[in-house]
C-alpha positions in Angstrom: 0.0 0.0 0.0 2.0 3.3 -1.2 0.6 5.8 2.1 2.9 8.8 0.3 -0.8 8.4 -2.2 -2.8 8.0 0.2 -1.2 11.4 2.5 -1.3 13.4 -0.8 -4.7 12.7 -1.2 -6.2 13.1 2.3 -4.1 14.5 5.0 -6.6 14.5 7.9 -7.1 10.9 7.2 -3.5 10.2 6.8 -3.4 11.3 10.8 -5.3 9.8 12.0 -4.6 6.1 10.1 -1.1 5.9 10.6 -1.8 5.3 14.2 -4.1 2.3 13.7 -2.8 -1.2 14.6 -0.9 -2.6 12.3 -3.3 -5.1 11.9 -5.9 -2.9 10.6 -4.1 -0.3 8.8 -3.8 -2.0 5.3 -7.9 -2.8 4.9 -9.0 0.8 6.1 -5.9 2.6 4.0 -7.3 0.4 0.9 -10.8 0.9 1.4 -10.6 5.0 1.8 -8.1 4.5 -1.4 -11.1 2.8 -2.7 -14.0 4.7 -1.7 -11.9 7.9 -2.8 -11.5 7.0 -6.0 -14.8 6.1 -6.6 -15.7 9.7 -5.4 -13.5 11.2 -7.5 -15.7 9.7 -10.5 -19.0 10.9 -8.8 -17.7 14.5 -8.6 -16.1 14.7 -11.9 -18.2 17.3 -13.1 -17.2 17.9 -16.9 -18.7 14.3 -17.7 -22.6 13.8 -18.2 -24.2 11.9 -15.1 -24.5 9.0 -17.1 -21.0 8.6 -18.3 -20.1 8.5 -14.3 -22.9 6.5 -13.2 -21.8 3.8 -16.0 -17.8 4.3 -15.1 -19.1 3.8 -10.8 -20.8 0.6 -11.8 -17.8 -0.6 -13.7 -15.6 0.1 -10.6 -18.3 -1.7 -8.4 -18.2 -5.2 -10.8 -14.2 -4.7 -10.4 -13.9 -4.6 -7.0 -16.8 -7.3 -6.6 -14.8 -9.4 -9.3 -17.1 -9.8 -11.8 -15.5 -8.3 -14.4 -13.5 -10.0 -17.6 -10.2 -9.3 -18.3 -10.9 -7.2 -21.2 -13.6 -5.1 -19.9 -11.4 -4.6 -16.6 -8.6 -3.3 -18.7 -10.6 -1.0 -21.0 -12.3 0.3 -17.6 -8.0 1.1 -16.3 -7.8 2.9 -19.3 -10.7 4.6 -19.1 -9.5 5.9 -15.6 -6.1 6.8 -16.9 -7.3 8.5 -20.0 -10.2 10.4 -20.1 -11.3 10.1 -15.8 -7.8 11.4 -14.7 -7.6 14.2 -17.0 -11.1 15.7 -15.9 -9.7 15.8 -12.5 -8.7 19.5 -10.9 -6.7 17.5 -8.3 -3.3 16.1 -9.1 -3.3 13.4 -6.5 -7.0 12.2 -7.3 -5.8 12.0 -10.8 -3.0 9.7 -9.8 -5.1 8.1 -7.7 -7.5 7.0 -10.8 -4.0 6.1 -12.5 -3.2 3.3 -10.4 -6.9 2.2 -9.7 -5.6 -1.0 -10.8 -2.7 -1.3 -8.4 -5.4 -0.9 -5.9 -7.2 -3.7 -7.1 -4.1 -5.8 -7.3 -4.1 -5.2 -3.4 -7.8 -6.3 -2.8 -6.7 -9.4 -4.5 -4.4 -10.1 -1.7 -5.8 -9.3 1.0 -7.2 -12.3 3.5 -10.9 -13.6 2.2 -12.7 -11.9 5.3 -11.3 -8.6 4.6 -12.0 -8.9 0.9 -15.8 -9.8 1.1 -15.7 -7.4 3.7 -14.1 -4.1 1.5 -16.2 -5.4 -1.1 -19.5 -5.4 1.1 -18.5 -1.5 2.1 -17.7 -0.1 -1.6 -20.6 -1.9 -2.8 -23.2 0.0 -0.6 -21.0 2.9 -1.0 -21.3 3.5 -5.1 -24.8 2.9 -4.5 -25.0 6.0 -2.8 -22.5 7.9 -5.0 -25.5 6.1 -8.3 -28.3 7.5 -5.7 -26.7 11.3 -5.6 -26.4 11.5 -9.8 -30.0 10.3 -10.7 -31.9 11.5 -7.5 -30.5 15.1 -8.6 -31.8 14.8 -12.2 -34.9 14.7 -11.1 -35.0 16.9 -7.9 -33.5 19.7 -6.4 -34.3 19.2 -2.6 -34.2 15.8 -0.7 -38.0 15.3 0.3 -37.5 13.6 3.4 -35.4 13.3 6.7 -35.7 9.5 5.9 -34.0 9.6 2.4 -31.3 11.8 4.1 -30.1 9.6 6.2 -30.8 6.5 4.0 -27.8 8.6 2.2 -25.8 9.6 5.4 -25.9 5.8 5.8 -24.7 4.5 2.0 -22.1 6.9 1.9 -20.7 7.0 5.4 -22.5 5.0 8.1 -21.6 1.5 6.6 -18.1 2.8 7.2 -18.7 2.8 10.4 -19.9 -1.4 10.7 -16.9 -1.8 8.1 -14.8 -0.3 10.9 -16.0 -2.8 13.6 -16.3 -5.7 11.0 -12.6 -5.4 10.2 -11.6 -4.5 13.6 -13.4 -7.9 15.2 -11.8 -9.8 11.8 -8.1 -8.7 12.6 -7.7 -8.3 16.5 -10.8 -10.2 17.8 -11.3 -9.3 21.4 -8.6 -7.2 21.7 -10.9 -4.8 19.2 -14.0 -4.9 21.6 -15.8 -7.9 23.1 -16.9 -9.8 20.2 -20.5 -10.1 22.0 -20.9 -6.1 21.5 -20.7 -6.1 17.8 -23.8 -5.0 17.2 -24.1 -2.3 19.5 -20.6 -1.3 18.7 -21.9 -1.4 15.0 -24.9 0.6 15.5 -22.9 3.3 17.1 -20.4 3.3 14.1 -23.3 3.6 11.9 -24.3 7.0 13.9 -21.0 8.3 14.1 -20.6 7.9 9.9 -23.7 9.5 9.3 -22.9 12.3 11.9 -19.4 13.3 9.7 -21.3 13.1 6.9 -24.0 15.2 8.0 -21.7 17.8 9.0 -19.7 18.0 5.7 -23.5 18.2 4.2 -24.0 21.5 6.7 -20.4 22.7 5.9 -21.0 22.7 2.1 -24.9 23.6 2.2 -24.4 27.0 0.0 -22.3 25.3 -2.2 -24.6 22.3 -3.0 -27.6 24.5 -3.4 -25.9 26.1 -6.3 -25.1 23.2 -8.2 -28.8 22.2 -7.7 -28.4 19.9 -4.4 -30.5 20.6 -1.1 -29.5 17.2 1.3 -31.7 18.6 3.6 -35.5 19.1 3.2 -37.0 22.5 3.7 -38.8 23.7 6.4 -42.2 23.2 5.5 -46.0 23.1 7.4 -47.3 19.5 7.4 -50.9 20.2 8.5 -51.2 22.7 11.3 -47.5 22.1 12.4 -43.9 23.2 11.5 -41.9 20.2 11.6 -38.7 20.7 13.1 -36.5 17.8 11.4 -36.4 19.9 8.2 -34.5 22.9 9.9 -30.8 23.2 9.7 -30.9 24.0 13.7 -31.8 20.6 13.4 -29.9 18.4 11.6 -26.7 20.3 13.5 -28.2 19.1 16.5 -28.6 15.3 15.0 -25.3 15.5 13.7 -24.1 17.0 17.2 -25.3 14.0 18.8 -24.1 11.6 16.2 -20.7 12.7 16.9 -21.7 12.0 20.8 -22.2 8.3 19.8 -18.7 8.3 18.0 -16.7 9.3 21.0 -18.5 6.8 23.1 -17.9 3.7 20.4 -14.0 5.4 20.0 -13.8 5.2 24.1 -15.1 1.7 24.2 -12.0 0.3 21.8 -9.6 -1.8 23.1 -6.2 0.0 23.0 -5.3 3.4 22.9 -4.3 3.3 19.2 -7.7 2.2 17.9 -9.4 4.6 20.6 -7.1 7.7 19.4 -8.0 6.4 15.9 -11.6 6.4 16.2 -12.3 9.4 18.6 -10.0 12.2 16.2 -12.5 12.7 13.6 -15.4 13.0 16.2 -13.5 15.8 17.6 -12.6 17.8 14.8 -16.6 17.6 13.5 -17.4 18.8 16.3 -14.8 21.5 16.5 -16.5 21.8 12.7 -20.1 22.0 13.9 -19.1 24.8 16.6 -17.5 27.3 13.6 -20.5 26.2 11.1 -22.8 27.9 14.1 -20.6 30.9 14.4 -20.1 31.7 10.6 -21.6 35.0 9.1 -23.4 34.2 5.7 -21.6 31.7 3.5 -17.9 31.8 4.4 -15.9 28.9 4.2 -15.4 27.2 7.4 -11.7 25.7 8.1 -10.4 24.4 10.7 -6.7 25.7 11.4 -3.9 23.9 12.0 -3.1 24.9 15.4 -6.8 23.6 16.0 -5.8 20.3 14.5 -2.2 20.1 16.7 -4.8 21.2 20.0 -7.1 18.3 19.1 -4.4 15.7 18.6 -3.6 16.6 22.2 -6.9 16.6 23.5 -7.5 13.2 21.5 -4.6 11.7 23.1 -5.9 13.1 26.4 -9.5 11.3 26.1 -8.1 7.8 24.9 -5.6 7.3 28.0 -8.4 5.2 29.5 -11.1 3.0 27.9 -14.8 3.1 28.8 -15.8 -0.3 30.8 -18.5 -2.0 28.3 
């Protein structure tokens, strides 16, 4: 696994991965590598929607295996060619270069760990196919129900992914194996509650490219409904993030529980300067605020939750 590719294209992930145990560290580095690449496709924005949503279910049959030789190699040069050259990112472009050395990896990976990474990209491009066509079609989500039927395709199953792997690899060293699926259900919350705040951070953004992930407040009957307010969803997401600390502080070892409860942390951090923004500034969290809550993360996983 080449993690000089995997720092270029994400550095907060980078962080927080290379302290994973060992153990771990190749399936979740290859299934972000994955899942990023993937994305990339999704968000390549001088192809039609159809182009990508045929190139995504290409890359879904290649990672599932059930592709031929020749279609997989005129997919890699697909990716090379035409894919990497749409991107405005140097590293996703290299990223969709060597698509194929990723696959090479899945290939050797241990059996659990592949049906398991292929389980997680599979519900994964679903999502990514869900966000092209849903969008043709509409400009607002209609429901709190589809949003988090999204929240959950594109980042929740990470979270059972996370435990799946984690109980594969270290067994009860990860968690007791009897609290999988509470552990899992927890997961599932936290995902949704990153994604939910990268939804709030990027709401002006998406509503002018045509994509509203969260319904409008509307009257249903007499009533206002309150789930359709951003005041909301921060709240949901809020708590979500609650649930993420809790599953990070219930790991087994410090790594896996400095691992798990960094992202929480920074969302959060996120969440706090979303609420404080005036109008539609971008909202960034500073380095010094990362190096503060690499501290404070180190702080919180000195001791482990009893479960």
């Amino acid at each position: 696994m080449d993690f000089a590719l995997l720092k270029a294209v994400s550095r907060s992930f980078y962080l927080s991965m290379v302290w994973l145990p060992p153990a771990m560290r190749r399936g979740i580095a290859l299934g972000y590598m994955l899942a990023r690449a993937t994305d990339s496709v999704a968000d390549t924005s001088t192809a039609a929607p159809g182009k990508r949503e045929e190139v995504l279910r290409q890359m879904r049959r290649a990672v599932l295996g059930d592709l031929s030789a020749d279609e997989q190699e005129a997919l890699l040069r697909l990716l090379r060619g035409e894919m990497a050259e749409a991107q405005t990112k140097e590293s996703e472009a290299t990223l969709l270069r060597r698509f194929g050395e990723c696959l090479e990896e899945l290939a050797q990976v241990s059996e659990v760990e592949r049906q398991l990474l292929r389980r997680v990209l599979s519900r994964i491009v679903k999502g990514q196919l869900w966000d092209l066509s849903y969008f043709d079609e509409h400009e607002v989500v209609e429901s709190a129900g589809e949003t988090l039927r999204y929240t959950y395709l594109v980042a929740g199953c990470v979270g059972e992914f996370w435990t799946d792997l984690g109980l594969a690899t270290m067994g009860a060293e990860f968690c007791p194996p009897e609290r999988r699926d509470i552990m899992a259900q927890a997961a599932v919350r936290y995902g949704q509650g990153l994604q939910l705040v990268n939804i709030l951070r990027d709401m002006d953004e998406d509503a002018a490219r045509g994509r509203v992930y969260l319904s409008p407040y509307r009257e249903r009957g007499k009533t206002m409904h309150p789930c359709t307010t951003p005041e909301w969803w921060h709240n949901r997401a809020y708590w979500f993030l609650w649930d993420g600390l809790d599953y990070a502080r219930r790991l087994g070892t410090f790594r896996l529980r400095f691992t798990a409860m960094l992202p929480a942390l920074l969302g959060q951090k996120t969440l706090r300067l979303i609420k404080q923004r005036a109008g539609s500034e971008r909202v960034k969290i500073s380095r010094w605020t990362v190096y503060a809550t690499l501290l404070e993360a180190a702080r919180l996983s000195a001791w482990r939750r009893a479960s």
